[in-house]
Backbone bond lengths (Angstrom), bond angles and torsions (degrees), N, CA, C in turn:
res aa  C-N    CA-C-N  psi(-1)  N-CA   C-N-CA  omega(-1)  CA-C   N-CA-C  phi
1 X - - - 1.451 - - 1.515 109.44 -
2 X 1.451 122.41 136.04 1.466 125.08 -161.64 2.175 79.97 -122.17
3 X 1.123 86.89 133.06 1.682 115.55 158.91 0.922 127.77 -138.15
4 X 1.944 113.35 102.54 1.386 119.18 172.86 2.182 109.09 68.56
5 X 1.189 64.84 2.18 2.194 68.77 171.89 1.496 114.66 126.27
6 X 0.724 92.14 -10.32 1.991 96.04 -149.29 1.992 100.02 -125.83
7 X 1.307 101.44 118.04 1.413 95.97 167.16 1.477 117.78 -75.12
8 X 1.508 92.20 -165.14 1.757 107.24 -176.41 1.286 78.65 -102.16
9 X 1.518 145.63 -84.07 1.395 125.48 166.48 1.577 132.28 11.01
10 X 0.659 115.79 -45.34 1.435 154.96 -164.96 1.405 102.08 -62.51
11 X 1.685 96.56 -83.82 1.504 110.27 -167.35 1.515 86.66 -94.44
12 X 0.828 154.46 48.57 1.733 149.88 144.53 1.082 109.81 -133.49
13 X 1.451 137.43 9.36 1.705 136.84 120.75 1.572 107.58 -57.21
14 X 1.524 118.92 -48.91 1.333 120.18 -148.62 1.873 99.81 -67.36
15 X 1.378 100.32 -46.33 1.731 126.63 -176.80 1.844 97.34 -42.44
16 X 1.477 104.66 -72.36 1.700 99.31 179.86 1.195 110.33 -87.45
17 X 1.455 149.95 33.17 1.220 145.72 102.32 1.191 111.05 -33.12
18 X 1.370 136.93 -43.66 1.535 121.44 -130.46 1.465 88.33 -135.99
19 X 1.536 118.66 -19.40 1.628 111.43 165.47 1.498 104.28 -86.23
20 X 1.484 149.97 -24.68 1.435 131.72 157.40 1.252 118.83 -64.09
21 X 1.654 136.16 -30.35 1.310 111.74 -171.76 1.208 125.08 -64.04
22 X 0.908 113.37 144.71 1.498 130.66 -175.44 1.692 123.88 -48.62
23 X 1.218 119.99 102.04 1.660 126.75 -160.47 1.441 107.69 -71.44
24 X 1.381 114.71 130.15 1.638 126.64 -155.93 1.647 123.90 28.24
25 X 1.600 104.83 -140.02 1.606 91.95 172.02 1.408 95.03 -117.56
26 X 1.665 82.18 160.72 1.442 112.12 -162.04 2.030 91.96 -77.93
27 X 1.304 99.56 147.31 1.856 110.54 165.72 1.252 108.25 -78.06
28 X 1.424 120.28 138.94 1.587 118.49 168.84 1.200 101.47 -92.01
29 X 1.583 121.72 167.35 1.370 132.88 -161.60 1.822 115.53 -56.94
30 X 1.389 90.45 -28.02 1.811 91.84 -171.65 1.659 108.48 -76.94
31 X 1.081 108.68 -30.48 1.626 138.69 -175.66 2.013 96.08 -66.79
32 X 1.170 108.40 -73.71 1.737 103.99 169.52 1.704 112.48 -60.27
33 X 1.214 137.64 -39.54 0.797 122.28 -179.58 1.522 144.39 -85.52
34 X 1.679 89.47 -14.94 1.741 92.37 148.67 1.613 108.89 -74.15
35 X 1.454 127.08 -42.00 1.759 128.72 -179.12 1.790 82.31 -28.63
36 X 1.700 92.08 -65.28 2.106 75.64 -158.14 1.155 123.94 -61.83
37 X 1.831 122.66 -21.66 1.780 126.49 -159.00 1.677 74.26 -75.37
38 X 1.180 146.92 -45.54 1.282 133.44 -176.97 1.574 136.29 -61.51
39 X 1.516 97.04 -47.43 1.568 112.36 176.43 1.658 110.79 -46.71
40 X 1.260 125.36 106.14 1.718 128.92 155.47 1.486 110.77 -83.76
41 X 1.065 141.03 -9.50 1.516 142.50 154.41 1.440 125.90 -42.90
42 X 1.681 126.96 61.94 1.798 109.00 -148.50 1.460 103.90 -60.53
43 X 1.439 125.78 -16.88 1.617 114.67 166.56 1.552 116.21 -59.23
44 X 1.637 104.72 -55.28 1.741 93.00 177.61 1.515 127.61 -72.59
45 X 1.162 112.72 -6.39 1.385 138.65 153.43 1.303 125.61 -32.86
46 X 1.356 87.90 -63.42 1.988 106.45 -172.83 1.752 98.94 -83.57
47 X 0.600 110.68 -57.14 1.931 121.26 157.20 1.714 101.07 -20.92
48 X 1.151 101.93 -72.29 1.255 109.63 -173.29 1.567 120.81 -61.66
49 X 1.190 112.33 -32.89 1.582 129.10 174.84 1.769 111.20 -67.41
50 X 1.571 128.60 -7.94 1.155 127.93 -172.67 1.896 93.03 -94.85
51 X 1.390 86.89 -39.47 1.944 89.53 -170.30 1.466 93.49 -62.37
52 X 1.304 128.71 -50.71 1.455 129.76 -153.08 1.916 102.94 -82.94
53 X 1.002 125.04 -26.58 0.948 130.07 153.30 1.216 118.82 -30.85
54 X 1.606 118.65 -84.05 1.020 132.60 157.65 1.328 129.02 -6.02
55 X 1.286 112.25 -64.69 1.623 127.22 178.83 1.548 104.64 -67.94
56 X 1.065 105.22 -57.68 1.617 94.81 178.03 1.802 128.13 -85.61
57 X 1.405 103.13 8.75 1.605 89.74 143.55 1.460 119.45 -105.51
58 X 1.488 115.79 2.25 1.529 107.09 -179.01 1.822 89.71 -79.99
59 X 1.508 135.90 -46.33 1.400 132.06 167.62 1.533 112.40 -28.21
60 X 1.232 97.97 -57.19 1.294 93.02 -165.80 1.525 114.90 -72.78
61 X 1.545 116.39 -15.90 1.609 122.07 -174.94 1.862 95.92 -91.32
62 X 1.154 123.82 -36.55 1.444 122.93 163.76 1.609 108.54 -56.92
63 X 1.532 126.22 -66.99 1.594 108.16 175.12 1.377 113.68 -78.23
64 X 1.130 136.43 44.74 1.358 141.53 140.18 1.260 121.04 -113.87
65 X 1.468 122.63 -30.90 1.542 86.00 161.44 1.684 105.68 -102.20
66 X 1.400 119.03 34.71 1.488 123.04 146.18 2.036 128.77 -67.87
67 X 1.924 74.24 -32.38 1.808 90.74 178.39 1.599 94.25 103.22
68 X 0.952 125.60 -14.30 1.714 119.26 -169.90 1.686 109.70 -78.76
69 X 1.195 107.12 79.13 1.960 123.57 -173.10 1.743 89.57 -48.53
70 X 1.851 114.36 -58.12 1.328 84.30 -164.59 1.516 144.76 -81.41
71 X 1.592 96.87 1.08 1.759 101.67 165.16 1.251 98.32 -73.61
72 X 1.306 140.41 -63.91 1.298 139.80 170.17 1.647 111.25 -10.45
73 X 1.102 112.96 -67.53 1.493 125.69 -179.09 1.324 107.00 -51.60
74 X 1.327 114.51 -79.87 1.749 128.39 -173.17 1.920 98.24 -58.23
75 X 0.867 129.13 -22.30 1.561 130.77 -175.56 2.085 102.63 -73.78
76 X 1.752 106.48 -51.78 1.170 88.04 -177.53 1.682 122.20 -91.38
77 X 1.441 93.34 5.77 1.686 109.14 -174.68 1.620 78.05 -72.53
78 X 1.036 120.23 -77.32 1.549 102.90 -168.91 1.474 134.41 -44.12
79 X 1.171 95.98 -12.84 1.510 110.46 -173.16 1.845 99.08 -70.28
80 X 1.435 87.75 -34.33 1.477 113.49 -175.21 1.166 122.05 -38.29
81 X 1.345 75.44 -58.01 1.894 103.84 -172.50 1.374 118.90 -68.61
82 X 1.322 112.50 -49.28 1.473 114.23 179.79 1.385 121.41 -75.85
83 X 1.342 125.14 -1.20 1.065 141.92 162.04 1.490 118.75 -60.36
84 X 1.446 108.47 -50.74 1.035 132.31 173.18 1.255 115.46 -59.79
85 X 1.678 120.03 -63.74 1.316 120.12 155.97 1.573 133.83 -20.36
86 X 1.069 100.19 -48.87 1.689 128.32 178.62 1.618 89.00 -51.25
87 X 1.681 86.50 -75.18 2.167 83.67 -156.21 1.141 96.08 -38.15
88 X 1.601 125.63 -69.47 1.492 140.49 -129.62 1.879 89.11 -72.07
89 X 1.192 117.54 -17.66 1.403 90.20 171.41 1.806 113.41 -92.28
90 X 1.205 95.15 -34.38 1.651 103.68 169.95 1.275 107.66 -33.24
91 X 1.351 102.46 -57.39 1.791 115.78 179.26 1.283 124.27 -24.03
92 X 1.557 98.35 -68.08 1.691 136.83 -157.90 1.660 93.93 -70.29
93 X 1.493 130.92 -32.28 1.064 131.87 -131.60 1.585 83.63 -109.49
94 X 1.616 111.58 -49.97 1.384 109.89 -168.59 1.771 115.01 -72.59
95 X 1.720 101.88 -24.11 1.661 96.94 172.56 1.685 114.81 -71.10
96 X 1.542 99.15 -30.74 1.344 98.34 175.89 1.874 111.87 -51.67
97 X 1.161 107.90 -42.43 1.265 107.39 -155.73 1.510 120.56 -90.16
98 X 1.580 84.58 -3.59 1.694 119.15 171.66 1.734 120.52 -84.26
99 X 1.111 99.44 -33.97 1.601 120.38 -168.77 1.774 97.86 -133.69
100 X 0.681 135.31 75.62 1.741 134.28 166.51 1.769 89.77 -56.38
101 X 1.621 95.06 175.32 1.284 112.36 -153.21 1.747 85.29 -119.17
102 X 1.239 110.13 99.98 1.780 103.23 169.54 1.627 123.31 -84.01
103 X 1.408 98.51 150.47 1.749 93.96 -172.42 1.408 100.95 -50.89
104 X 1.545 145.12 -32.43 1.281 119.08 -157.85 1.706 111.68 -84.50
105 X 1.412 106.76 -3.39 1.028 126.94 176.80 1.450 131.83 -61.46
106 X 1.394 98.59 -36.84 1.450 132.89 178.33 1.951 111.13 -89.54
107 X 1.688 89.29 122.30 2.001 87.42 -163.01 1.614 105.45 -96.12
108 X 1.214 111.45 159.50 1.562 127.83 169.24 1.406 116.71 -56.31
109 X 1.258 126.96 99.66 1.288 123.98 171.92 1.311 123.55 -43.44
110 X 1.648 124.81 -31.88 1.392 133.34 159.92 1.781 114.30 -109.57
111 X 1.127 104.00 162.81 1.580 94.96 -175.51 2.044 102.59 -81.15
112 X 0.989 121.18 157.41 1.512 125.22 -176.56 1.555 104.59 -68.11
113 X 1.509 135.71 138.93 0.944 175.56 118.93 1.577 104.41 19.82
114 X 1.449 142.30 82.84 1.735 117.25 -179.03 1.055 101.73 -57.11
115 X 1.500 99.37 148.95 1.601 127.64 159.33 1.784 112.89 -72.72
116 X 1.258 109.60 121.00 1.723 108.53 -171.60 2.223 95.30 -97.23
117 X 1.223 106.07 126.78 1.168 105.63 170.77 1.237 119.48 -50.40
């Protein structure tokens, strides 16, 4: 069905045209990966580790079929790492939230003062 010029075809190419393009500019790997050497949030963290991910296996799929093994290598070693980062803060975050820290918990830097009768 044609209306006034323009199909429904038409504008429902145009619609998922314009819902895949790509929203602002994209971060390059050094750009996300200070975001994470910074992020202490292990939720926005792990968040952050899917974007950065990302970037550094498309590196590593660009210097591989470049032939360059050792960005390849050192690219997913890092991948490695921050992975790791991730859990180990997940970790830290969930015992915290498992075990809170009670005042009696917390010790006197000096011993307390006797009381003189």
């Amino acid at each position: 069905m044609r209306a006034r010029g323009t199909s429904l075809g038409t504008i429902g190419c145009l619609a998922i045209f314009i819902a895949t393009m790509p929203s602002g500019v994209t971060e390059s790997v050094a750009e996300l990966q200070a975001r994470f050497d910074r992020e202490s949030n292990a939720v926005r963290k792990a968040k952050l580790l899917e974007k950065l991910g990302d970037a550094q296996f498309e590196v590593a799929r660009t210097a591989g079929k470049a032939g360059d093994h050792n960005t390849v290598g050192a690219t997913l070693e890092k991948y490695r790492d921050n992975a790791r980062a991730a859990l180990i803060a997940m970790d830290k975050e969930l015992l915290e939230m498992l075990f809170p820290r009670r005042p009696s918990d917390q010790h006197a830097t000096s011993p307390p003062a006797e009381k003189k009768p």
